[in-house]
PQR file of N, CA, C, O and H, with PARSE charges and radii, in Angstrom:
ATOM      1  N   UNK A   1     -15.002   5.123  18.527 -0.4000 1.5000
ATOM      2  CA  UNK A   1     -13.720   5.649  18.128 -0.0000 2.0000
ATOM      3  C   UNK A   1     -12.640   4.629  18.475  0.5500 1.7000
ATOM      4  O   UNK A   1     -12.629   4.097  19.585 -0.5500 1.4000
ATOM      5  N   UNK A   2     -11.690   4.336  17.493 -0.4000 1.5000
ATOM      6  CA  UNK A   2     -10.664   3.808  17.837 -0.0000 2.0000
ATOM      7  C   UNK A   2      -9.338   4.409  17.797  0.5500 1.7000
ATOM      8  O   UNK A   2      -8.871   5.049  16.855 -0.5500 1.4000
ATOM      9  H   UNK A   2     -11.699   4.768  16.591  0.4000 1.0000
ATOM     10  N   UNK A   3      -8.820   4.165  18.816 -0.4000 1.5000
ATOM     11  CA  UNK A   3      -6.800   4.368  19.211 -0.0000 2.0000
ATOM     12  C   UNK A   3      -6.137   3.311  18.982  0.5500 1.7000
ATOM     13  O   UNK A   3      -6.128   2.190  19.491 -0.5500 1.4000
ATOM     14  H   UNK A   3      -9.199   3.645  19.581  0.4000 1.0000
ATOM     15  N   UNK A   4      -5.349   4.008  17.809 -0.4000 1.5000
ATOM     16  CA  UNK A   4      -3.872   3.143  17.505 -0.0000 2.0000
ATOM     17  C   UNK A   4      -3.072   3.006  18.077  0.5500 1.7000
ATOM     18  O   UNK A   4      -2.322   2.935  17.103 -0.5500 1.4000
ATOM     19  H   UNK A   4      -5.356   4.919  17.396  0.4000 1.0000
ATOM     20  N   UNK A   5      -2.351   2.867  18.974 -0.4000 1.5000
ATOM     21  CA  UNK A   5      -1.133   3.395  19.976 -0.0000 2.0000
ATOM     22  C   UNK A   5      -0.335   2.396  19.762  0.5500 1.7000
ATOM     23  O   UNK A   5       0.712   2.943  20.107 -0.5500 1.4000
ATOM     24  H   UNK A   5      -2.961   2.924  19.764  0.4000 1.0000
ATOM     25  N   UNK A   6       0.057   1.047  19.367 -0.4000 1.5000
ATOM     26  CA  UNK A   6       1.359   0.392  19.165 -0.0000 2.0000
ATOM     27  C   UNK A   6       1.958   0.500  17.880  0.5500 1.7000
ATOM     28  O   UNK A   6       1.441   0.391  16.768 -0.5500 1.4000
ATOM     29  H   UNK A   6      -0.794   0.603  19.086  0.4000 1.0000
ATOM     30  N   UNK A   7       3.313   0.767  18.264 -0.4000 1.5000
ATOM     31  CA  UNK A   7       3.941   0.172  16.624 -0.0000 2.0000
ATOM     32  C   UNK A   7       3.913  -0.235  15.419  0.5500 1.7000
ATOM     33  O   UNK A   7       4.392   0.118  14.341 -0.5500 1.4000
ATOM     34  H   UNK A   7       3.733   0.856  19.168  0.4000 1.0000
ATOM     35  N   UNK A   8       2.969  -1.405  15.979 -0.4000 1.5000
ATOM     36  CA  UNK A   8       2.657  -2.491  14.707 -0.0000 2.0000
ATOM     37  C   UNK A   8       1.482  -2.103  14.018  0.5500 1.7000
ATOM     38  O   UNK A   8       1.268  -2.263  12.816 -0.5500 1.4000
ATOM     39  H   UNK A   8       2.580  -1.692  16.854  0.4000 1.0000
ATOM     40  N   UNK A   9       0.417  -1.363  15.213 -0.4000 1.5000
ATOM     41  CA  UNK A   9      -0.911  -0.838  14.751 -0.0000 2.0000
ATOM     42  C   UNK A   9      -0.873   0.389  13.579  0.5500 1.7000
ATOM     43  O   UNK A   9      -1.377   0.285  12.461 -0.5500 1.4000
ATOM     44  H   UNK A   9       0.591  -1.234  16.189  0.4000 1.0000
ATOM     45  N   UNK A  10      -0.192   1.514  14.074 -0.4000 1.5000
ATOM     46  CA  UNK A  10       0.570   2.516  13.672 -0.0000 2.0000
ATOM     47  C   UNK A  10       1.235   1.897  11.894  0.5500 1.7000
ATOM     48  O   UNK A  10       0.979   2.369  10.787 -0.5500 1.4000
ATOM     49  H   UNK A  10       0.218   1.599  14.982  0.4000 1.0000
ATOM     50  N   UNK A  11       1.939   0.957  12.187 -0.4000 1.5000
ATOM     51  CA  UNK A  11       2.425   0.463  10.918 -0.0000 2.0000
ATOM     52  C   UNK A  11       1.469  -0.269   9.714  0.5500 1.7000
ATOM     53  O   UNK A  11       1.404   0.029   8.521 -0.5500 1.4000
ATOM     54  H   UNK A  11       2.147   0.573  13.087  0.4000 1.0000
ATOM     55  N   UNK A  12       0.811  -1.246  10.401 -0.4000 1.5000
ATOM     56  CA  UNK A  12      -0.633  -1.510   9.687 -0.0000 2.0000
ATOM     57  C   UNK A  12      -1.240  -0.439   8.989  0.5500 1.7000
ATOM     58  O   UNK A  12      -1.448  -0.495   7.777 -0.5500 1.4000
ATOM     59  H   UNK A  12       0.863  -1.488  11.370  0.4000 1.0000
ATOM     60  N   UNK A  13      -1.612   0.792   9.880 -0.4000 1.5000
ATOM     61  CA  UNK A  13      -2.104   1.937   9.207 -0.0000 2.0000
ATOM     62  C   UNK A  13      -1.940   2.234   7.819  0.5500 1.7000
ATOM     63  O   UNK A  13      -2.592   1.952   6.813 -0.5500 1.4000
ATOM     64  H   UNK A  13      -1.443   0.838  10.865  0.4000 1.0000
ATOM     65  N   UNK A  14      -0.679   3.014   8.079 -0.4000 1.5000
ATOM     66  CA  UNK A  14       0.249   3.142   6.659 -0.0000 2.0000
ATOM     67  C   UNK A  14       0.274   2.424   5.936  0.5500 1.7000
ATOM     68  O   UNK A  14      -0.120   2.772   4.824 -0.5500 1.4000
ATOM     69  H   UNK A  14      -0.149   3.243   8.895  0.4000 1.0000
ATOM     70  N   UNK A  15       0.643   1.312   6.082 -0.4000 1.5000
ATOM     71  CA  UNK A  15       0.240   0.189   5.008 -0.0000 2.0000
ATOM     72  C   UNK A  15      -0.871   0.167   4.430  0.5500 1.7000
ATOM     73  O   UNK A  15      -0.809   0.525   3.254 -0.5500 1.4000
ATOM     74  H   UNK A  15       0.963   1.029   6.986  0.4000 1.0000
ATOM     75  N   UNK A  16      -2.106  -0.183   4.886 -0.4000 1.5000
ATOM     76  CA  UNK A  16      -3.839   0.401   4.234 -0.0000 2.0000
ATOM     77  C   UNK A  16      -3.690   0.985   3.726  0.5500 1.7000
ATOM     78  O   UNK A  16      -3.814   0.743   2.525 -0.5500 1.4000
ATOM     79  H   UNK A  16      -2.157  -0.474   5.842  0.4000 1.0000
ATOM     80  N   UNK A  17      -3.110   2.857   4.348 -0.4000 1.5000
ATOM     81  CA  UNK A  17      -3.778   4.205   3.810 -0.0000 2.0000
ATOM     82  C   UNK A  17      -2.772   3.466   2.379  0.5500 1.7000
ATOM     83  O   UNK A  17      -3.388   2.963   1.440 -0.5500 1.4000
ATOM     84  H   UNK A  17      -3.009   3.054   5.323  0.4000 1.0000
ATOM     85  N   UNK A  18      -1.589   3.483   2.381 -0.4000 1.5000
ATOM     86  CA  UNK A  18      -0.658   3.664   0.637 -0.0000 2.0000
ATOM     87  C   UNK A  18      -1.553   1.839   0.397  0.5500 1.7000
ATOM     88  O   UNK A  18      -1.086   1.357  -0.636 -0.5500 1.4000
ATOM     89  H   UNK A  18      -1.088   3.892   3.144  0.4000 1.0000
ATOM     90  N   UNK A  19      -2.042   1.380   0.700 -0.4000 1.5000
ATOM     91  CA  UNK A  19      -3.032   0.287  -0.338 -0.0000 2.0000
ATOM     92  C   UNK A  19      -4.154   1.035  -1.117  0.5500 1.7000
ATOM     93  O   UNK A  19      -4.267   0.897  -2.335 -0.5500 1.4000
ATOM     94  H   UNK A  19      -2.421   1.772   1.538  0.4000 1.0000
ATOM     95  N   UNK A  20      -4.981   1.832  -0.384 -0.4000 1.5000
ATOM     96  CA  UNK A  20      -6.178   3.083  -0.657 -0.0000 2.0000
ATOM     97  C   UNK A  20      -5.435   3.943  -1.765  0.5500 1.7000
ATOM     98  O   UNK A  20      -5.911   4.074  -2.893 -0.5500 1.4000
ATOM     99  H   UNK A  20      -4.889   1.944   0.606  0.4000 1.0000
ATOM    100  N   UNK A  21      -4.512   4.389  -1.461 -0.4000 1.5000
ATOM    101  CA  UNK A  21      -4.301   5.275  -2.525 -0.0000 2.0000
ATOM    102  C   UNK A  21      -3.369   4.700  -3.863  0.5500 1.7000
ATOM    103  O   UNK A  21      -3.129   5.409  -4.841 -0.5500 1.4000
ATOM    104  H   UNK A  21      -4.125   4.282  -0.545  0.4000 1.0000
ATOM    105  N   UNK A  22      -2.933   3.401  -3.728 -0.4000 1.5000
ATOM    106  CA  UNK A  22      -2.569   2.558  -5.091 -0.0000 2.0000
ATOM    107  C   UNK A  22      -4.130   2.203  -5.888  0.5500 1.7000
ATOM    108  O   UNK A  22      -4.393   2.324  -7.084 -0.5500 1.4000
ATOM    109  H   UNK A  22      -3.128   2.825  -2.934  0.4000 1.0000
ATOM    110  N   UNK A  23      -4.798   1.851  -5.050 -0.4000 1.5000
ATOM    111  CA  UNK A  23      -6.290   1.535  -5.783 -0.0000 2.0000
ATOM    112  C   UNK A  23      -7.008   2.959  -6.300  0.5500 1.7000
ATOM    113  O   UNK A  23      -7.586   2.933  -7.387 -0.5500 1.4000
ATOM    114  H   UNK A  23      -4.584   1.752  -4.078  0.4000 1.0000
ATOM    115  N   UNK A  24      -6.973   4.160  -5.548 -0.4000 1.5000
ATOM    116  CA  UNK A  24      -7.290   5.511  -6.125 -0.0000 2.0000
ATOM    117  C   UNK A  24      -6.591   5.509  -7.161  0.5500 1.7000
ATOM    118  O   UNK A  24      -7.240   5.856  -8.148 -0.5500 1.4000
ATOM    119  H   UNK A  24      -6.503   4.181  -4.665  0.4000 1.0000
ATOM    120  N   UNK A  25      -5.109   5.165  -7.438 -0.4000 1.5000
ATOM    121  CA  UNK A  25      -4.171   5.549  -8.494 -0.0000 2.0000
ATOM    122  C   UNK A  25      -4.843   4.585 -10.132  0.5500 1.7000
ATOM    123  O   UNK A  25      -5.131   5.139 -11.192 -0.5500 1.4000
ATOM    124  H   UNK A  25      -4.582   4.884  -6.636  0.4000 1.0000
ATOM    125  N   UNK A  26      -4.926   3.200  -9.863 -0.4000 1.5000
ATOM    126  CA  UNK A  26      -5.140   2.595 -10.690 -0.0000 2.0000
ATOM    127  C   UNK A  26      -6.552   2.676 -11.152  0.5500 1.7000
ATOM    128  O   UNK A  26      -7.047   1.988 -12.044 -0.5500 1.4000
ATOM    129  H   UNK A  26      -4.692   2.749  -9.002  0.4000 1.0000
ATOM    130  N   UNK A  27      -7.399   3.988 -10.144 -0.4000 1.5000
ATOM    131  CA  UNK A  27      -8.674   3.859 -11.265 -0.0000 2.0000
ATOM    132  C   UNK A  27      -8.293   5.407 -11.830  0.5500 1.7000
ATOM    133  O   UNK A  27      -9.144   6.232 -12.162 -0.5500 1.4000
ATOM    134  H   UNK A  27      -6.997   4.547  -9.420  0.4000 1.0000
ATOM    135  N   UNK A  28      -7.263   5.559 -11.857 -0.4000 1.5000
ATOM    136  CA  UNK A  28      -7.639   7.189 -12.927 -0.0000 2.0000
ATOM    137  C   UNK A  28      -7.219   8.517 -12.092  0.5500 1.7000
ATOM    138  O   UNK A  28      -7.187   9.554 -12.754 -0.5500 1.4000
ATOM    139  H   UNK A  28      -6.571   4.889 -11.587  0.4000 1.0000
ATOM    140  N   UNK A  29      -6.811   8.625 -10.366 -0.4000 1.5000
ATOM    141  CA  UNK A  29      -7.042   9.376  -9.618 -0.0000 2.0000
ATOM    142  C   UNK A  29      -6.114   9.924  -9.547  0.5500 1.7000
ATOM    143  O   UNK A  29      -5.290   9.011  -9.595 -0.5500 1.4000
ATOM    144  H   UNK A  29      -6.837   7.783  -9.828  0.4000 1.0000
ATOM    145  N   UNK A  30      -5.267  11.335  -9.410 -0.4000 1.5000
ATOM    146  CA  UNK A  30      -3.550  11.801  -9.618 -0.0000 2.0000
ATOM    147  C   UNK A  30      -3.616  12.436  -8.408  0.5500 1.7000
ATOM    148  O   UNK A  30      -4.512  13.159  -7.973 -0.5500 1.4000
ATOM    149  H   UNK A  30      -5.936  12.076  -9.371  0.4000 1.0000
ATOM    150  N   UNK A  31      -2.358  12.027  -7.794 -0.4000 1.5000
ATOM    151  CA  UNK A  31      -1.654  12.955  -6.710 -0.0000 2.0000
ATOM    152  C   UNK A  31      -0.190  13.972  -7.286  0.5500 1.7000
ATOM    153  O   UNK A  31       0.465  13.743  -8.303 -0.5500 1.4000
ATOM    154  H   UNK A  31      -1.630  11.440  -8.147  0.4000 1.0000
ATOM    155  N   UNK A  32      -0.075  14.550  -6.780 -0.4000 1.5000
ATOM    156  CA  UNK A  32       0.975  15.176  -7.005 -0.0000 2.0000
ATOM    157  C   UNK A  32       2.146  14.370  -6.357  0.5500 1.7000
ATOM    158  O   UNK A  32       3.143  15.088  -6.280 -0.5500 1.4000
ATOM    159  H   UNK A  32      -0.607  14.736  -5.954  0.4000 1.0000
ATOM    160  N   UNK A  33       2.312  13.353  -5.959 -0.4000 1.5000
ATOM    161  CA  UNK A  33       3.097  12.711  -6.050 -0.0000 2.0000
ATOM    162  C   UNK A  33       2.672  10.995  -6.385  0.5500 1.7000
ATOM    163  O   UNK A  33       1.851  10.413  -5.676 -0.5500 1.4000
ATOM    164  H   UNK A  33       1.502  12.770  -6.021  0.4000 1.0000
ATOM    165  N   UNK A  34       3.157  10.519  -7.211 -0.4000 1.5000
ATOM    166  CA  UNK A  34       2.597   9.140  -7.479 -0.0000 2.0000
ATOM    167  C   UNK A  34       3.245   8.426  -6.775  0.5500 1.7000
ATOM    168  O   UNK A  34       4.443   8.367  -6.502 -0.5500 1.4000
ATOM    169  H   UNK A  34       3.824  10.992  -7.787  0.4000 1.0000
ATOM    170  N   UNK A  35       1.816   7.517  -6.301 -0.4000 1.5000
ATOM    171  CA  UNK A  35       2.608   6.427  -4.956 -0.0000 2.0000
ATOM    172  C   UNK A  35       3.517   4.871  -5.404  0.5500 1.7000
ATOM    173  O   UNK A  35       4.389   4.312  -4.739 -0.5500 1.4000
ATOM    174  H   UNK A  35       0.842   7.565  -6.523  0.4000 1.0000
ATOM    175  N   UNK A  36       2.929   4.453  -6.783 -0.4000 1.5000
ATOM    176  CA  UNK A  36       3.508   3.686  -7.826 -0.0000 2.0000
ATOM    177  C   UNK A  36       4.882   3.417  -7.425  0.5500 1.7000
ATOM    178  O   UNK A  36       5.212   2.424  -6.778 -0.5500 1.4000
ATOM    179  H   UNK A  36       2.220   4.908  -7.323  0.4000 1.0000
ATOM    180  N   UNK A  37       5.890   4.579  -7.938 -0.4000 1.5000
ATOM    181  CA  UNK A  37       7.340   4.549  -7.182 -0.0000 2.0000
ATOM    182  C   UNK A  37       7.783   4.452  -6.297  0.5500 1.7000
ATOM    183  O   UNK A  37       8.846   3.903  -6.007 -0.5500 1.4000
ATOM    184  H   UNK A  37       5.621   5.386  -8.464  0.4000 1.0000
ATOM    185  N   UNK A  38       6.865   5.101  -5.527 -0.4000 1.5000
ATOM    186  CA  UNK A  38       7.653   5.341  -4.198 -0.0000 2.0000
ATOM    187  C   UNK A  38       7.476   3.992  -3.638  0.5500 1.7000
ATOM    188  O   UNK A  38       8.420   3.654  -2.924 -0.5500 1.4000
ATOM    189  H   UNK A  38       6.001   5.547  -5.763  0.4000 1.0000
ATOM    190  N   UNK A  39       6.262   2.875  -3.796 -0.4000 1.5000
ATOM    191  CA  UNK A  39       6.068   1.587  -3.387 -0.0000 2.0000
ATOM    192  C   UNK A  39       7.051   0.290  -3.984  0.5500 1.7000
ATOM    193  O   UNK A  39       7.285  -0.793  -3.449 -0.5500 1.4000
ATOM    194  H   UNK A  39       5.495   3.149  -4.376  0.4000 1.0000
ATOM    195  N   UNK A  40       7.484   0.787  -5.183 -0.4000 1.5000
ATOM    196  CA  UNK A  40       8.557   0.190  -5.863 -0.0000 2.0000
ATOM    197  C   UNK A  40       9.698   0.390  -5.450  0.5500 1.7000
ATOM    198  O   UNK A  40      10.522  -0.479  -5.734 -0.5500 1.4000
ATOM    199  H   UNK A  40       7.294   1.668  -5.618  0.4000 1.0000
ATOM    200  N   UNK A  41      10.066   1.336  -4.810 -0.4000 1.5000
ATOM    201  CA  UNK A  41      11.425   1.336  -4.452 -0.0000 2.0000
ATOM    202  C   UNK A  41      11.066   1.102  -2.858  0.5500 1.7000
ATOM    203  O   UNK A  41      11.835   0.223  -2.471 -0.5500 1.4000
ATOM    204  H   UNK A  41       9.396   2.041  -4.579  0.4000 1.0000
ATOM    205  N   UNK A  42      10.717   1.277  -2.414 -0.4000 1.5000
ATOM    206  CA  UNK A  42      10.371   1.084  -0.445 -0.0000 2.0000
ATOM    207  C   UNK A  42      10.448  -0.407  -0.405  0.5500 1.7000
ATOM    208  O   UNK A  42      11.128  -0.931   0.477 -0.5500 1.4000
ATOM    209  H   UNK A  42      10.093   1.992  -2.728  0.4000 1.0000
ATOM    210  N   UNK A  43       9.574  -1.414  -1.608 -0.4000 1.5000
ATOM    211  CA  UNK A  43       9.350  -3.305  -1.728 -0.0000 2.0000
ATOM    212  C   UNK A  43       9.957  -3.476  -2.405  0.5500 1.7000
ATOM    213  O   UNK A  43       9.976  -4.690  -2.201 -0.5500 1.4000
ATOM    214  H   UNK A  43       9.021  -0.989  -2.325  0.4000 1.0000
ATOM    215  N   UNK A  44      10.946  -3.294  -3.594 -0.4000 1.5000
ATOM    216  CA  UNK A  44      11.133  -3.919  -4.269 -0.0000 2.0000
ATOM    217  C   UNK A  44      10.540  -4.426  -5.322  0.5500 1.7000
ATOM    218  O   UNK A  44      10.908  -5.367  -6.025 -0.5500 1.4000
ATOM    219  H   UNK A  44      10.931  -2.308  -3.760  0.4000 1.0000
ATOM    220  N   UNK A  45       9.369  -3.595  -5.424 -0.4000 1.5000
ATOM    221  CA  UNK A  45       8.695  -4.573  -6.369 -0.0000 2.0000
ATOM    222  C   UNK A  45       8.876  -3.815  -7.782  0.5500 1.7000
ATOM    223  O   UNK A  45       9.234  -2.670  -8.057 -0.5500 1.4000
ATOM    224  H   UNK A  45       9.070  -2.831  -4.854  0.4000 1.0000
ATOM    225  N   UNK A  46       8.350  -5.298  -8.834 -0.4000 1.5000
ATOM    226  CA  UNK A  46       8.770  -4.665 -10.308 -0.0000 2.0000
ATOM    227  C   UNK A  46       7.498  -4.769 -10.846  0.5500 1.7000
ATOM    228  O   UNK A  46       6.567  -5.084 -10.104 -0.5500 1.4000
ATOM    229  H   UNK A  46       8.059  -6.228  -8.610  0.4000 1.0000
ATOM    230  N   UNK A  47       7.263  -4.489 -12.361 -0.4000 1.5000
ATOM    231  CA  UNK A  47       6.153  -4.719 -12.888 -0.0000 2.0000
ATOM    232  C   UNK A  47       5.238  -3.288 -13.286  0.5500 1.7000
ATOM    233  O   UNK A  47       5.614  -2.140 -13.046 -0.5500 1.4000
ATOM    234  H   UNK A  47       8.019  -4.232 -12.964  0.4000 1.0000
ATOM    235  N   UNK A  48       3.893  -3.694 -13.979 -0.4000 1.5000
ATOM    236  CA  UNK A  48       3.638  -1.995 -14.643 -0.0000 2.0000
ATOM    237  C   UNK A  48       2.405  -2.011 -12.660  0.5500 1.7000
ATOM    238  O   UNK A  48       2.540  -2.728 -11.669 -0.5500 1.4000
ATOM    239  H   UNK A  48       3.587  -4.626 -14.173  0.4000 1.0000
ATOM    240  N   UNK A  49       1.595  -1.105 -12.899 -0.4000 1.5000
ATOM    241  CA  UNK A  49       1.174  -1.007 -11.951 -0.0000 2.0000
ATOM    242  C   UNK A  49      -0.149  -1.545 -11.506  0.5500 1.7000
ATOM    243  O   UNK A  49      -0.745  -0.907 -10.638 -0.5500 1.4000
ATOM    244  H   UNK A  49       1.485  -0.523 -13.704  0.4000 1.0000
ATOM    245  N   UNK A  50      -0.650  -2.566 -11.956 -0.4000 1.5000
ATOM    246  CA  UNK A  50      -1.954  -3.497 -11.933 -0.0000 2.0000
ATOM    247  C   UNK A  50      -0.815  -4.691 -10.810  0.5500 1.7000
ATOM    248  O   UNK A  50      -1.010  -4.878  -9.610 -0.5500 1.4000
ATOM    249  H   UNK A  50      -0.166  -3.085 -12.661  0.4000 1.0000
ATOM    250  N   UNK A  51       0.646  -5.514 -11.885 -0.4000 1.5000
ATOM    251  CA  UNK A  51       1.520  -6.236 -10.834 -0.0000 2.0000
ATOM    252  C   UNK A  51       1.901  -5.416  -9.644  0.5500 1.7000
ATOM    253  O   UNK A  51       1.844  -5.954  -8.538 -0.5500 1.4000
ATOM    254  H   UNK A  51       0.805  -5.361 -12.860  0.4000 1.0000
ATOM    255  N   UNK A  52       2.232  -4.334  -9.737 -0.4000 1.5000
ATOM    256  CA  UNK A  52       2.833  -3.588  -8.107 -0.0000 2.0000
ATOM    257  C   UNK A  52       1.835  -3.774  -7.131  0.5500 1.7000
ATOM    258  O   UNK A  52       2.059  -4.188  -5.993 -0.5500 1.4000
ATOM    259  H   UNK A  52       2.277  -3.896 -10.635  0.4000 1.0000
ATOM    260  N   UNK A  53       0.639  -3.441  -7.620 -0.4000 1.5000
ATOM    261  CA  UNK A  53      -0.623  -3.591  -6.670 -0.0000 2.0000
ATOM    262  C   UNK A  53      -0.879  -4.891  -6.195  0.5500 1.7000
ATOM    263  O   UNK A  53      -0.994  -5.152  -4.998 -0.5500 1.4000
ATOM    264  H   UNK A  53       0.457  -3.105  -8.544  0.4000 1.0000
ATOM    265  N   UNK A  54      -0.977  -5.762  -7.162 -0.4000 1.5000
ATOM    266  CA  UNK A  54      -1.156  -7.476  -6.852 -0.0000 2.0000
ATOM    267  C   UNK A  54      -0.376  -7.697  -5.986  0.5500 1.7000
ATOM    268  O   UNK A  54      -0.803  -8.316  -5.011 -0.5500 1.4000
ATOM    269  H   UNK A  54      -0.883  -5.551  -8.135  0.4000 1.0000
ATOM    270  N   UNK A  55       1.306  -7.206  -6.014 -0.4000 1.5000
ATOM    271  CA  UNK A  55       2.403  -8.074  -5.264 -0.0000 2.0000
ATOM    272  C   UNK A  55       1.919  -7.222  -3.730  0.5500 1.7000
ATOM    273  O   UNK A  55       1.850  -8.060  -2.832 -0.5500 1.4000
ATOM    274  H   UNK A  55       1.653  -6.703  -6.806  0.4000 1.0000
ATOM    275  N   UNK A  56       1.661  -6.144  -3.349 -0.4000 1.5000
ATOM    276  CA  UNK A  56       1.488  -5.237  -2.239 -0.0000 2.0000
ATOM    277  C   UNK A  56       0.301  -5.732  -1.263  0.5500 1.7000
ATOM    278  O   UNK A  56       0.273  -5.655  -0.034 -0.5500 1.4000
ATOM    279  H   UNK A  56       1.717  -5.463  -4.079  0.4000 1.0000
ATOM    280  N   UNK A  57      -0.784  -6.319  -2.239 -0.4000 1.5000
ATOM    281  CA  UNK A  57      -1.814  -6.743  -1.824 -0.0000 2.0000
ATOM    282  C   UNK A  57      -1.156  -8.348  -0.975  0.5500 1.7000
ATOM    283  O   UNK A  57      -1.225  -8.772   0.179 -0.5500 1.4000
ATOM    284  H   UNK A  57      -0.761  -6.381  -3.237  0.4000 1.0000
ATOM    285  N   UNK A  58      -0.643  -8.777  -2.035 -0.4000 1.5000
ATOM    286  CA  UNK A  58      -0.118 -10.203  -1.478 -0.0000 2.0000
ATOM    287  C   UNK A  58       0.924  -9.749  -0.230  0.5500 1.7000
ATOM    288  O   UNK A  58       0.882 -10.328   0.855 -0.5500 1.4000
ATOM    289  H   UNK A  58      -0.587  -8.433  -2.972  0.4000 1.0000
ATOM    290  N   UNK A  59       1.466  -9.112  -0.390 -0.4000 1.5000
ATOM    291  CA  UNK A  59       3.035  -8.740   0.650 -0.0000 2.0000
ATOM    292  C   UNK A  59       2.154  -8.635   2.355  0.5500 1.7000
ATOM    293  O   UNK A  59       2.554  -9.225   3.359 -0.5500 1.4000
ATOM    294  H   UNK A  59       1.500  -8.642  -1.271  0.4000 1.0000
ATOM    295  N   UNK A  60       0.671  -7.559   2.277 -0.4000 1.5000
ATOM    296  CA  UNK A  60      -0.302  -7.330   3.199 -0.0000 2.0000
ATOM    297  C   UNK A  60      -0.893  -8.552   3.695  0.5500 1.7000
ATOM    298  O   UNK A  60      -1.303  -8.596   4.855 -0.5500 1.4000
ATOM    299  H   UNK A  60       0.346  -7.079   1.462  0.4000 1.0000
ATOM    300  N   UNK A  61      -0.985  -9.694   2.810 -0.4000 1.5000
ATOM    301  CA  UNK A  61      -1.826 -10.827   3.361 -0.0000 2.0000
ATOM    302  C   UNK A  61      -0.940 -11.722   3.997  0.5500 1.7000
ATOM    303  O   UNK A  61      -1.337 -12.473   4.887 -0.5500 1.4000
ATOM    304  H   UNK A  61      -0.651  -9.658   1.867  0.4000 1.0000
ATOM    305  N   UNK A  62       0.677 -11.689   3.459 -0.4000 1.5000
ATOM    306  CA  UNK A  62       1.675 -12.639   4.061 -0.0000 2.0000
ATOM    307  C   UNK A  62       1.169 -11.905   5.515  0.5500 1.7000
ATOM    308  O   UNK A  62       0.374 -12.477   6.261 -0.5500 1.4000
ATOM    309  H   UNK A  62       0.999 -11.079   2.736  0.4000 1.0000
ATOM    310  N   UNK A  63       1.710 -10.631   5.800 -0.4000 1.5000
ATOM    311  CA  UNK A  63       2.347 -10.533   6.960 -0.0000 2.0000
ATOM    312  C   UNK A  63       0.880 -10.311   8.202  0.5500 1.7000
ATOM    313  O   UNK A  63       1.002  -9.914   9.361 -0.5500 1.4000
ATOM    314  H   UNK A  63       2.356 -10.167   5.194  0.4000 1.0000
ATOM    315  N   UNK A  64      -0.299 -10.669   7.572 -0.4000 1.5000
ATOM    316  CA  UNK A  64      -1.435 -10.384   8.098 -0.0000 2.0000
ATOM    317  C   UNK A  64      -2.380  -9.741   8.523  0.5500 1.7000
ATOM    318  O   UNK A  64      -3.266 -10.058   9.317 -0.5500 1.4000
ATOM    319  H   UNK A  64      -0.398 -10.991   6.631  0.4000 1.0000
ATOM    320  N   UNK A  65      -2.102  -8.415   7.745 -0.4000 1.5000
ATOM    321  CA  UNK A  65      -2.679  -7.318   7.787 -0.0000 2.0000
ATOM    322  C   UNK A  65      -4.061  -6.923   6.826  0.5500 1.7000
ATOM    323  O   UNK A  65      -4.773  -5.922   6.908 -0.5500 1.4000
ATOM    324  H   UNK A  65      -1.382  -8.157   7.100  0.4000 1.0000
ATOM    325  N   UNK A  66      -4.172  -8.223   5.786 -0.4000 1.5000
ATOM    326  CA  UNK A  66      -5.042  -8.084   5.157 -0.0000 2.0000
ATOM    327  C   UNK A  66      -5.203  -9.143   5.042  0.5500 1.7000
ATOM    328  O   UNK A  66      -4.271  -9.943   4.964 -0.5500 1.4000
ATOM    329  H   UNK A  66      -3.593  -9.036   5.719  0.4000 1.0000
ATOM    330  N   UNK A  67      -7.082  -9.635   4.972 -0.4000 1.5000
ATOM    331  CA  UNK A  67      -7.267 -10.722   5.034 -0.0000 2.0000
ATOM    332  C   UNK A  67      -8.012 -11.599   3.670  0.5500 1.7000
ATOM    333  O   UNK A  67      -8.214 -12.811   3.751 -0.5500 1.4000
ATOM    334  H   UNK A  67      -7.839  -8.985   5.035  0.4000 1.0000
TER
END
């Protein structure tokens, strides 16, 4: 079992889980709320949603959370 307990760990998290559920989104999968937007307006990012994912994926590898 692992414990998250810092900040940054905690923040990493979130970051993954809304990566997991952009990749659920882009194969076909619906939430009642689509994460698409809400990731576009939180980054900044533009584009249909294959680019939102690319730039999110890249944004995760700058800051080193994904390798």
């Amino acid at each position: 079992m692992t414990m998250i307990d810092t900040p940054d760990g905690i923040e990493a998290f979130r970051l993954l889980s809304i990566r997991g559920r952009l990749r659920l989104e882009l194969l076909g999968m619906r939430f009642r709320i689509n994460t698409f937007p809400v990731v576009k307006r939180e980054f900044g990012f533009k584009g249909n949603n294959q680019k939102v994912f690319d730039q999110y994926e890249a944004m995760l590898k700058e800051r080193g959370i994904l390798k």
